[in-house]
C-alpha positions as CSV (number, residue, x, y, z in Angstrom):
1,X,102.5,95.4,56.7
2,X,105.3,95.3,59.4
3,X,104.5,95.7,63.1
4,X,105.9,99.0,63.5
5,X,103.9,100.2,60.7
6,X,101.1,99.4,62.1
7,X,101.4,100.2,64.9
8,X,102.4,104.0,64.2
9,X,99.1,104.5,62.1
10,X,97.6,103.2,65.2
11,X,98.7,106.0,67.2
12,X,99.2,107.8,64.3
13,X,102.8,109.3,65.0
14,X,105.6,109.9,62.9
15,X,108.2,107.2,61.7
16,X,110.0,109.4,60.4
17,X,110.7,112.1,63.5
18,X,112.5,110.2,66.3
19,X,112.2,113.0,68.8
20,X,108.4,112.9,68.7
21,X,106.2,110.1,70.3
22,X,107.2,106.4,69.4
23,X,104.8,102.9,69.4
24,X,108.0,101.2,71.6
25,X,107.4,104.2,74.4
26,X,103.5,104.6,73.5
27,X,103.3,100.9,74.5
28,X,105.7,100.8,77.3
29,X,103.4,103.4,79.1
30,X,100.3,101.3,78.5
31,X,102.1,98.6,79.5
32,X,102.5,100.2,82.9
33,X,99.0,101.3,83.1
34,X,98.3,97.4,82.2
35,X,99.8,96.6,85.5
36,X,98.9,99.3,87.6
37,X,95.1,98.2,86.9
38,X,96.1,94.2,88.9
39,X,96.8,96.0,92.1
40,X,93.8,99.1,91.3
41,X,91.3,95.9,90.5
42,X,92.0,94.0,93.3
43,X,91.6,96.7,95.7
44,X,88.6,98.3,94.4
45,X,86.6,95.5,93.5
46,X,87.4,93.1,96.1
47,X,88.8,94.8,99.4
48,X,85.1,95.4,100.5
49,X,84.3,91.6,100.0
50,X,87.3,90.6,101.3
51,X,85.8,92.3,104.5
52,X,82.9,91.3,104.6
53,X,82.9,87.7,103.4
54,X,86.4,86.7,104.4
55,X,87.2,88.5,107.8
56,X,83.0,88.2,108.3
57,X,82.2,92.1,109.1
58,X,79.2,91.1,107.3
59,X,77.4,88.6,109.3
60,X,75.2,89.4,111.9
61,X,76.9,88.6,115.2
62,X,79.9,90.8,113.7
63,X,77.4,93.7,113.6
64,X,77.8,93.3,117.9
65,X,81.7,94.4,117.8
66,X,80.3,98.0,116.5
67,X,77.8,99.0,118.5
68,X,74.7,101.0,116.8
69,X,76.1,100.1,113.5
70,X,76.7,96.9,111.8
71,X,79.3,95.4,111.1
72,X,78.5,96.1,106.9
73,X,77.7,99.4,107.6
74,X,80.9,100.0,109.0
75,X,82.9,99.1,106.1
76,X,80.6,100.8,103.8
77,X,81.6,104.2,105.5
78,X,85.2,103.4,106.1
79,X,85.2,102.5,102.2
80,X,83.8,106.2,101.6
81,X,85.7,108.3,104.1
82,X,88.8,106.6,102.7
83,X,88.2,107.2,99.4
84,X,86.8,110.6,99.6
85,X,89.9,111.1,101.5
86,X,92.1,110.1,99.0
87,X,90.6,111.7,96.3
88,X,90.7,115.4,98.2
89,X,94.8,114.3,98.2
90,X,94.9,114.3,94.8
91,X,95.1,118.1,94.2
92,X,97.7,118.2,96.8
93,X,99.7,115.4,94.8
94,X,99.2,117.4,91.5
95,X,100.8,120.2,93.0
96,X,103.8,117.8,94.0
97,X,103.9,116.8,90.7
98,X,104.4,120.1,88.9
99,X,107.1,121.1,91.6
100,X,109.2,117.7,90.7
101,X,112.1,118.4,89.3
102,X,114.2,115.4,88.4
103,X,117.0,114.4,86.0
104,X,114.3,112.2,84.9
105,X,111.3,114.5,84.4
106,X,108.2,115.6,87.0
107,X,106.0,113.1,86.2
108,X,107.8,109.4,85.4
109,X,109.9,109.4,88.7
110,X,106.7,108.4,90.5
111,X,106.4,105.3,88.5
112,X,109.9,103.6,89.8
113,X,109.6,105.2,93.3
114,X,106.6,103.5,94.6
115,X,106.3,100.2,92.9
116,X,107.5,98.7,95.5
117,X,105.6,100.9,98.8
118,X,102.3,99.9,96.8
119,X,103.1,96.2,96.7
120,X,104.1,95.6,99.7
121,X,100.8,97.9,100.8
122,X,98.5,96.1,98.8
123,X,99.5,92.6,100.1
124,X,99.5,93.8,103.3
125,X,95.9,95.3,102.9
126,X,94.4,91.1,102.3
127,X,96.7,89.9,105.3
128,X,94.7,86.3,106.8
129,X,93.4,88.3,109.8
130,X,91.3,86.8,112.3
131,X,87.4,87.0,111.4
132,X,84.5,89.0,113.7
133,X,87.5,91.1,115.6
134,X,87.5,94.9,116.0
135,X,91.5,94.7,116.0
136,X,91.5,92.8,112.6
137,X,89.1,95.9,111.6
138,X,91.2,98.6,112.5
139,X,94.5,96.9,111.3
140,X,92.8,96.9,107.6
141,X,91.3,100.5,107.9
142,X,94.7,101.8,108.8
143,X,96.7,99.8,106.3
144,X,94.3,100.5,103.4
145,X,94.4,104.6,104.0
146,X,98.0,104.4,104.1
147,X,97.7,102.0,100.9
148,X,95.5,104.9,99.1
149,X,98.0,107.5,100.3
150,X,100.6,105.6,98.2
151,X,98.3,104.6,95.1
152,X,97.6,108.3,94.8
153,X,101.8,109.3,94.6
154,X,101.6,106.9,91.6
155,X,98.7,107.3,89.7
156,X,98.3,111.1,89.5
157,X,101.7,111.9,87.8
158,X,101.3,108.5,85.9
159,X,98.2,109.8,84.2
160,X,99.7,113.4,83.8
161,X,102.8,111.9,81.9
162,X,100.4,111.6,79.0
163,X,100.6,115.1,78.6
164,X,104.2,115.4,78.5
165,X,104.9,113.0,76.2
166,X,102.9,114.6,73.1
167,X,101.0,117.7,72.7
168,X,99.1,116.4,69.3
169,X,95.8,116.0,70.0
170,X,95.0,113.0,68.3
171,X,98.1,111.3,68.9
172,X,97.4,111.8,72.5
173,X,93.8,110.5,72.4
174,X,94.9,107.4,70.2
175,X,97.8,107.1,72.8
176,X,95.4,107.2,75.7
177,X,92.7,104.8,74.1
178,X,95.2,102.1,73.5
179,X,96.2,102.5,77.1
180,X,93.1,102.7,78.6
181,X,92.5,99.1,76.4
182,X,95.1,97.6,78.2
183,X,94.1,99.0,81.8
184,X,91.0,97.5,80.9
185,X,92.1,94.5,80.0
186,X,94.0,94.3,83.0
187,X,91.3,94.7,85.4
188,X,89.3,92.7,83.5
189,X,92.1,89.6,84.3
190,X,91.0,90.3,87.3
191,X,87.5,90.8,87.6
192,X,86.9,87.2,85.5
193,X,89.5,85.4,87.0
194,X,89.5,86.2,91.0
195,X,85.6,85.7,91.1
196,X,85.8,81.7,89.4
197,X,88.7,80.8,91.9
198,X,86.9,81.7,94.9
199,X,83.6,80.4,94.0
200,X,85.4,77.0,92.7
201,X,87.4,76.7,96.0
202,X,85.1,77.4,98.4
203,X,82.2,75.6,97.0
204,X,82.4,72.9,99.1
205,X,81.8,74.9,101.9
206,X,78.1,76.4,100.6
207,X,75.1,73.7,101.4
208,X,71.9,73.7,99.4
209,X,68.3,72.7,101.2
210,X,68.7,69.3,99.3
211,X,72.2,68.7,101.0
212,X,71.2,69.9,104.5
213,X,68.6,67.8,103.9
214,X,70.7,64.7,103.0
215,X,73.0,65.4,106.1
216,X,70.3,65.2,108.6
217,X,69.0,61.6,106.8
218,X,72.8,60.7,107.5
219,X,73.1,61.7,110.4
220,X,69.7,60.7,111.9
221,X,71.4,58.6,114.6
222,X,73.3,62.2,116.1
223,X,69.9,63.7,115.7
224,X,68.5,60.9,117.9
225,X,70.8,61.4,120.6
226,X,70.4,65.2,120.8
227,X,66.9,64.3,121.1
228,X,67.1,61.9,124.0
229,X,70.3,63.5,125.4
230,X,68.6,67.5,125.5
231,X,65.1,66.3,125.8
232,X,64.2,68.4,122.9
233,X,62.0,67.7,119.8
234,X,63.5,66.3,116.8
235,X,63.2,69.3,114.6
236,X,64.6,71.3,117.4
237,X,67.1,68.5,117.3
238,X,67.5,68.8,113.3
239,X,67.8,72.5,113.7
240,X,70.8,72.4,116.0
241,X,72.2,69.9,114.5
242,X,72.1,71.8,110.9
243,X,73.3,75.3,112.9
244,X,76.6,73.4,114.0
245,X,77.1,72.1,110.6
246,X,76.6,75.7,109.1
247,X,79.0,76.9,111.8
248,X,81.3,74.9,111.2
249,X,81.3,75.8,107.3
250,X,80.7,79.6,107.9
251,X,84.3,79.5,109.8
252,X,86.2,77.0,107.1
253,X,85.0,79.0,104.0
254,X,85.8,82.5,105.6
255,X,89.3,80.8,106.1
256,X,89.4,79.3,102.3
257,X,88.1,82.8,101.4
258,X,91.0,84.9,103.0
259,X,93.9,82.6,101.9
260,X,92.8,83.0,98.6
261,X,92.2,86.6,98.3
262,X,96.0,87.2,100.5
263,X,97.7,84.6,98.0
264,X,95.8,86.3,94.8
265,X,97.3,89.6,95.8
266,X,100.7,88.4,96.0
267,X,100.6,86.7,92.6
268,X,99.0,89.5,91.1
269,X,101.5,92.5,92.4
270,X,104.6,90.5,91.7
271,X,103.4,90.1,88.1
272,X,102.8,94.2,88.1
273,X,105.9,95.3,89.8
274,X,108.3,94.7,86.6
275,X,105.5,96.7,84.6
276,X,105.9,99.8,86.5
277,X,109.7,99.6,85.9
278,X,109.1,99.0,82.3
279,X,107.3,102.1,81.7
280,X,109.4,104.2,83.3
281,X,112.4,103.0,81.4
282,X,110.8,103.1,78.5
283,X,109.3,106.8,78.0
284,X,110.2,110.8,77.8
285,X,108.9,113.6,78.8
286,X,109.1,116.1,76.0
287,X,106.6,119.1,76.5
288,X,107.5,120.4,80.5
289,X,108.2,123.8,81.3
290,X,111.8,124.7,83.8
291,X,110.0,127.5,85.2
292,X,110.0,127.7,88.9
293,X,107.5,125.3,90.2
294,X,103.9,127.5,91.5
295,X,102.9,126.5,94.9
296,X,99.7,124.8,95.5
297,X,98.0,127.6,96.4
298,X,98.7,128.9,92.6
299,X,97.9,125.9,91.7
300,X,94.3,125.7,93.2
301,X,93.8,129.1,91.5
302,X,95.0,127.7,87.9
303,X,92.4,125.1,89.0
304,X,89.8,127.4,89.3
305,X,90.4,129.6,85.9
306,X,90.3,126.0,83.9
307,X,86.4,126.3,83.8
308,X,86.3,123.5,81.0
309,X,88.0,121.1,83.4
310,X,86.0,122.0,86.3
311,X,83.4,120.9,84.1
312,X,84.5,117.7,83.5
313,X,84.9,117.3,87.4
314,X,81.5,117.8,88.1
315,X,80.1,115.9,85.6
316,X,82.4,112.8,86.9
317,X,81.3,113.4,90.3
318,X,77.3,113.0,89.4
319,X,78.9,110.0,87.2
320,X,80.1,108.5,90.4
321,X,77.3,105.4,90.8
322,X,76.8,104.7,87.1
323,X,78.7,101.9,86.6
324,X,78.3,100.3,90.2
325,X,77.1,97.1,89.0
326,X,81.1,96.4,87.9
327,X,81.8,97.0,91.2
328,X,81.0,95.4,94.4
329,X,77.7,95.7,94.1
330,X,77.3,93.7,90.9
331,X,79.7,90.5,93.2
332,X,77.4,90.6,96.0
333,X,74.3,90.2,93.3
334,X,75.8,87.3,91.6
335,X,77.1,85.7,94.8
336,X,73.5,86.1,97.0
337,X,71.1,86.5,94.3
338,X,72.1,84.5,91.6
339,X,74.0,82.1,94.3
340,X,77.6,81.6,92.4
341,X,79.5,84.3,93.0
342,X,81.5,83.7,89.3
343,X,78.9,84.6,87.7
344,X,80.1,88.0,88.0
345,X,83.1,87.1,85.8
346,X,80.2,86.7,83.3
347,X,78.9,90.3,84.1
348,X,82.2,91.6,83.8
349,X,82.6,89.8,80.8
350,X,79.1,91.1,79.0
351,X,80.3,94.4,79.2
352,X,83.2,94.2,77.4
353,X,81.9,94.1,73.6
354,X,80.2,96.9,73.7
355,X,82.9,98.6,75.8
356,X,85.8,97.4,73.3
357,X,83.8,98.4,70.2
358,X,83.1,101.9,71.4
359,X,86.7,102.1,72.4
360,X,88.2,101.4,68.9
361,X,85.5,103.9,67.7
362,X,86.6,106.7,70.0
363,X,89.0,108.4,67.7
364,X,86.4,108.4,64.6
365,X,83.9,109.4,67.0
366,X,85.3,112.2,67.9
367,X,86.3,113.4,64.7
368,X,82.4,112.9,63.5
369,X,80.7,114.3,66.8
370,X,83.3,116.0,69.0
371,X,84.4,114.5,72.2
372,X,82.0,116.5,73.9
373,X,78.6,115.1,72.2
374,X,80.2,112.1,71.8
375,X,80.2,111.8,75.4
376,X,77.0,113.0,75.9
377,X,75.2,110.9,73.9
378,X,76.7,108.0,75.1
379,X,75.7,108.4,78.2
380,X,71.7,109.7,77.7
381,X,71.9,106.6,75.6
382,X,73.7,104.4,78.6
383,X,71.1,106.2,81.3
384,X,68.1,104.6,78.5
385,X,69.3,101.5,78.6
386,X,69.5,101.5,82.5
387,X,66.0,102.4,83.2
388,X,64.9,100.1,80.8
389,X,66.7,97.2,82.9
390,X,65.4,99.0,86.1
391,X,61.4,98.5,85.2
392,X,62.0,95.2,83.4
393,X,63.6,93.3,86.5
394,X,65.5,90.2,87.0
395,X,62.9,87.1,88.4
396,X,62.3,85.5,85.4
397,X,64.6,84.3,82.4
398,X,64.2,86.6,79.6
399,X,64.3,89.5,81.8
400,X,68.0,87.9,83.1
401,X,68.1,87.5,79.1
402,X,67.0,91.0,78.5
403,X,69.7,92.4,81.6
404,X,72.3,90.7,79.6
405,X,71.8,92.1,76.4
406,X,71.5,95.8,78.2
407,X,75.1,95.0,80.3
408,X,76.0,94.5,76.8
409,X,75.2,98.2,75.8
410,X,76.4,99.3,78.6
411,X,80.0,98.9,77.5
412,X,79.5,101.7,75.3
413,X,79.6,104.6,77.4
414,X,82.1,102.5,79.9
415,X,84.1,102.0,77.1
416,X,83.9,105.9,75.9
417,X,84.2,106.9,79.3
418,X,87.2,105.3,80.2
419,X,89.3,107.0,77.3
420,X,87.3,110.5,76.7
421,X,88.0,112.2,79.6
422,X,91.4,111.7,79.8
423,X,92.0,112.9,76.3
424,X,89.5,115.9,77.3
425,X,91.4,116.6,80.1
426,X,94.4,116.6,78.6
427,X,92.7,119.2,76.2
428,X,91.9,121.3,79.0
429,X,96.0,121.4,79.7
430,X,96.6,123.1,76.5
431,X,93.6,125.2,77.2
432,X,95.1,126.3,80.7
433,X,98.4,126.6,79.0
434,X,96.7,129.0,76.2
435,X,94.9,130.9,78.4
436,X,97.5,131.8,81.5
437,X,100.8,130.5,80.0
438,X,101.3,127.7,82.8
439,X,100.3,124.2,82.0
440,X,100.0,122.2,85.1
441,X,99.7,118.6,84.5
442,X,99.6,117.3,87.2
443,X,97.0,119.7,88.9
444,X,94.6,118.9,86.2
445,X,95.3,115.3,85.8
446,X,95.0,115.3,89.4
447,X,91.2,116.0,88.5
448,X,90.7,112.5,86.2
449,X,91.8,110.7,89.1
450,X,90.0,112.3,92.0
451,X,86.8,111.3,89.5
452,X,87.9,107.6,89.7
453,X,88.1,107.4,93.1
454,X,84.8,109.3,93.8
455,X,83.2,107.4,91.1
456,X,85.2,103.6,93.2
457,X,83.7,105.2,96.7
458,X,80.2,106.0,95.6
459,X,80.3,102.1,94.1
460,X,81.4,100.4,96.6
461,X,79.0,102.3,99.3
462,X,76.7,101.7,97.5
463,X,77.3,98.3,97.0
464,X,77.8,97.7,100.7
465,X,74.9,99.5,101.8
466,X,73.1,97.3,99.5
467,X,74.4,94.5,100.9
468,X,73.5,95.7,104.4
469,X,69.4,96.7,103.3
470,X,69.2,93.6,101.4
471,X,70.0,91.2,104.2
472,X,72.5,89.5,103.1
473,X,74.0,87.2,105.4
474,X,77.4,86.6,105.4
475,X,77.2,83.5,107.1
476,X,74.5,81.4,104.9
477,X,75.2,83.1,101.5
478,X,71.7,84.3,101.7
479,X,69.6,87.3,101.2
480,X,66.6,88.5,102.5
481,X,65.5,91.3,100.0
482,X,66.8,90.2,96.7
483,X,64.6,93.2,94.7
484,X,66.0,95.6,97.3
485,X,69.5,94.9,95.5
486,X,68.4,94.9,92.6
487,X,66.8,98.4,92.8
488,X,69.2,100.2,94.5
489,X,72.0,98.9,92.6
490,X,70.2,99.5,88.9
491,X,68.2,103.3,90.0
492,X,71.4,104.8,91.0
493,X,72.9,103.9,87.8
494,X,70.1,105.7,85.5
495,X,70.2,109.1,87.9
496,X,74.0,108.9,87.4
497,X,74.1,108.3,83.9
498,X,71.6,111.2,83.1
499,X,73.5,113.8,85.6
500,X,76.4,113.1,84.2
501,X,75.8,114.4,80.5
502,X,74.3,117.6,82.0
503,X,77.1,119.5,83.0
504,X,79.0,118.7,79.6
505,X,76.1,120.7,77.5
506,X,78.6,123.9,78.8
507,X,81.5,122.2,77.7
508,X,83.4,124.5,74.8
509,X,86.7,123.1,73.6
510,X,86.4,121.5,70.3
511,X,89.0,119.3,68.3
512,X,89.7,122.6,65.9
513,X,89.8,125.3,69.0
514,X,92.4,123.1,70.5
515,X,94.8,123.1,67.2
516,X,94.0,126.5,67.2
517,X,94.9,126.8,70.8
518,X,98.2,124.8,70.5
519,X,99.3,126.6,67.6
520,X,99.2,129.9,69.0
521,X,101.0,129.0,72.3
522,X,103.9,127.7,70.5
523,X,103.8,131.0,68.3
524,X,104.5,132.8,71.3
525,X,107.6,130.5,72.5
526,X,108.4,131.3,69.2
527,X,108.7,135.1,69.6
528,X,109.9,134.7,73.3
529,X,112.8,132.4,72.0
């Protein structure tokens, strides 16, 4: 079987019409979604440590620069008002995107417009600041709501392009699972990669007991004269001795760390920018209306008569913490728990099975179940598996055995989730286009991506907060409440996972009421025409 063949029964469009959806454009848009996910990634999972661990807003004497709060603390609510921020501008960008009118469509514009604003934003965002300084704290707040600001101009009209470019239901799911593959695989580069550089740079820098303990054997002749030159004991002696040293390496790691993250963000948006170009070259928008474009108060309204996608909103908003563990809360319990911070490559990595099997089962999923029980069940199952890790624990090896095997399972309704709702969503277009006559795409795909970024604040505040109950220590690696992370980290995904499926029980559009739905609209343009 040629390429091309199979690749048009894997989106299941028609070699034989030209003017309908394509493999070449289906995979140029995925390809762009491919890169979009480096500079996403990179932000999302590693901004917050970047803070933290790099410019040191997590130790304890950088708690001093803030006042009442601490310096984690801080970050943990500048990484929710941000986000929250930025997710309230996505209905304003929807609204942007159905009034775009452009020789080259409403929607794909965005993509070669700000390539290069969110590159240069998103290096900017890791600049090599100075550590434990309130200046080097404001610089990266402001830079990284302006940064958010941009992302949003791109990735609402990016994800309502989908829409445009096919109005066949299961084309546009298989269109949007293949896609949603490669974003994953894209932040998954990421997520592996980024975690094993750091850790293998900057392990020089981390001292066990047994090497403290070495140094001070080495060194017993400094030791001596601290002793006879402060007329102090010699394990007060030893202790200031091994604080220097610590010090010392607090300072050159932080250094090591930021470098790494700033050159890491360069590599990885130069290899995205060329993406971004490529999908916009390379696809058409063939289903948008010429009408004149509603304003965003009509649009709000539209938003509010689309009761299935309001449903869908909600039920991603109480979805918001159930898959913090990918996020930053899952690095910090890797790097202060389990004391090698690539070890969350290998969490990252144990959740892809399941997530990749479930996501080549989507289609014949929802053909057998409907995309709405399909989601549901996924994630009652997902919210099982959860609170089955949650009582079992992590202190012992076959419960570290037994957490592996449930990050395993957890793919699943990761993997679901990440394609479903856009291909529900985009179900809920034809629905809003059957039911008032006025699509809006970008109002309602505006939706899907307010419901990442809720779902990337609620992570990583949770995942800082964590950080900040535990007692983990920025300067020493350690951690003074390991369970404490644990807990909080695993409960709020079992309450999120249940919540989630509960709104989706009202949930009405079915694969054969959408036909039904499409068929009918284009009866009337029929008799219009």
């Amino acid at each position: 079987m040629k390429i091309n063949d199979l690749l048009h029964k894997v989106y299941g469009t028609n070699p034989d019409d030209k003017s309908s959806l394509q493999p070449k454009e289906a995979l140029a848009y995925g390809i762009a979604g491919f890169g979009q996910n480096f500079v996403c990634t990179i932000i999302g999972s590693f901004l917050t440590v970047f803070m933290t661990d790099a410019l040191l807003f997590g130790s304890v004497e950088a708690g001093g620069i803030f006042g009442a709060v601490n310096g984690a603390t801080a970050v943990a609510i500048l990484m929710l008002g941000v986000r929250i921020f930025d997710a309230l501008n996505d209905p304003i960008m929807g609204s942007i995107v159905d009034k775009t009118r452009t020789k080259w469509g409403k929607c794909r514009p965005y993509l070669k417009w700000m390539a290069i604003p969110i590159a240069v934003m998103t290096i900017i965002c890791f600049l090599p600041l100075p550590a434990k300084q309130l200046y080097s704290f404001v610089i990266v707040a402001v830079i990284y709501t302006i940064w958010s600001v941009a992302y949003t101009i791109c990735d609402v009209p990016y994800w309502a392009l989908s829409t445009c470019m096919s109005n066949d239901t299961v084309v546009r799911g298989n269109l949007l699972t293949v896609t949603r593959l490669l974003c994953t695989l894209g932040a998954g580069i990421v997520t592996v990669f980024l975690p094993i550089i750091t850790n293998g740079i900057t392990a020089k820098y981390k001292y066990t007991d047994d090497m403290l303990d070495q140094i001070m054997v080495d060194k017993a002749s400094e030791i001596a004269n601290i002793v006879k030159n402060q007329g102090i004991s010699v394990e007060e002696a030893a202790n200031t001795f091994v604080s220097t040293v610590i010090k010392g390496q607090e300072m050159a790691n932080a250094d090591t760390l930021k470098w790494t993250y700033f050159i890491a963000a360069v590599i990885l948006v130069v290899s995205a920018i060329p993406m971004f170009f490529y999908g916009f070259k390379h696809t058409n928008e063939r289903f948008t209306t010429d009408d004149n474009p509603p304003s965003f108060g009509h649009n709000l309204k539209l938003l509010f008569r689309n009761k299935e996608l309001l449903l869908i909103v909600l039920s991603g908003v109480l979805g918001g913490a159930r898959m913090v563990y990918t996020y930053t809360g899952g690095l910090y319990f890797a790097k202060y728990v389990l004391q090698n911070e690539g070890l969350y490559s290998i969490i990252t990595l144990l959740v892809v099975p399941g997530g990749l099997v479930a996501s080549l089962l989507v289609p014949w999923m929802s053909k057998k179940f409907t995309k709405k029980w399909t989601y549901i069940i996924v994630h009652l199952f997902g919210g099982l598996v959860m609170a089955v890790m949650y009582f079992v624990g992590y202190d012992e090896t076959w419960k570290l055995i037994v957490a592996a095997i449930g990050l395993i399972l957890l793919g699943i309704p990761q993997g679901v989730n990440n394609i479903i709702t856009y291909a529900m969503i985009g179900d809920t277009v034809d629905y809003l286009e059957w039911k008032t006559g006025e699509r809006g795409e970008g109002i309602c795909f505006a939706m899907q991506t307010l419901i990442n970024k809720i779902g990337m604040a609620v992570g990583a505040f949770i995942g800082v907060i964590s950080f900040s109950v535990a007692g983990c220590h920025a300067e020493t690696l350690t951690i003074d409440n390991p369970d404490t992370l644990w807990n909080m980290l695993v409960l709020s995904g079992v309450i999120s996972m249940f919540a989630c499926a509960v709104p989706m029980f009202f949930y009405t559009i079915t694969e054969k009421k959408q036909a039904q739905m499409v068929a009918e609209v284009e009866s009337r343009k029929a008799k219009a025409k």
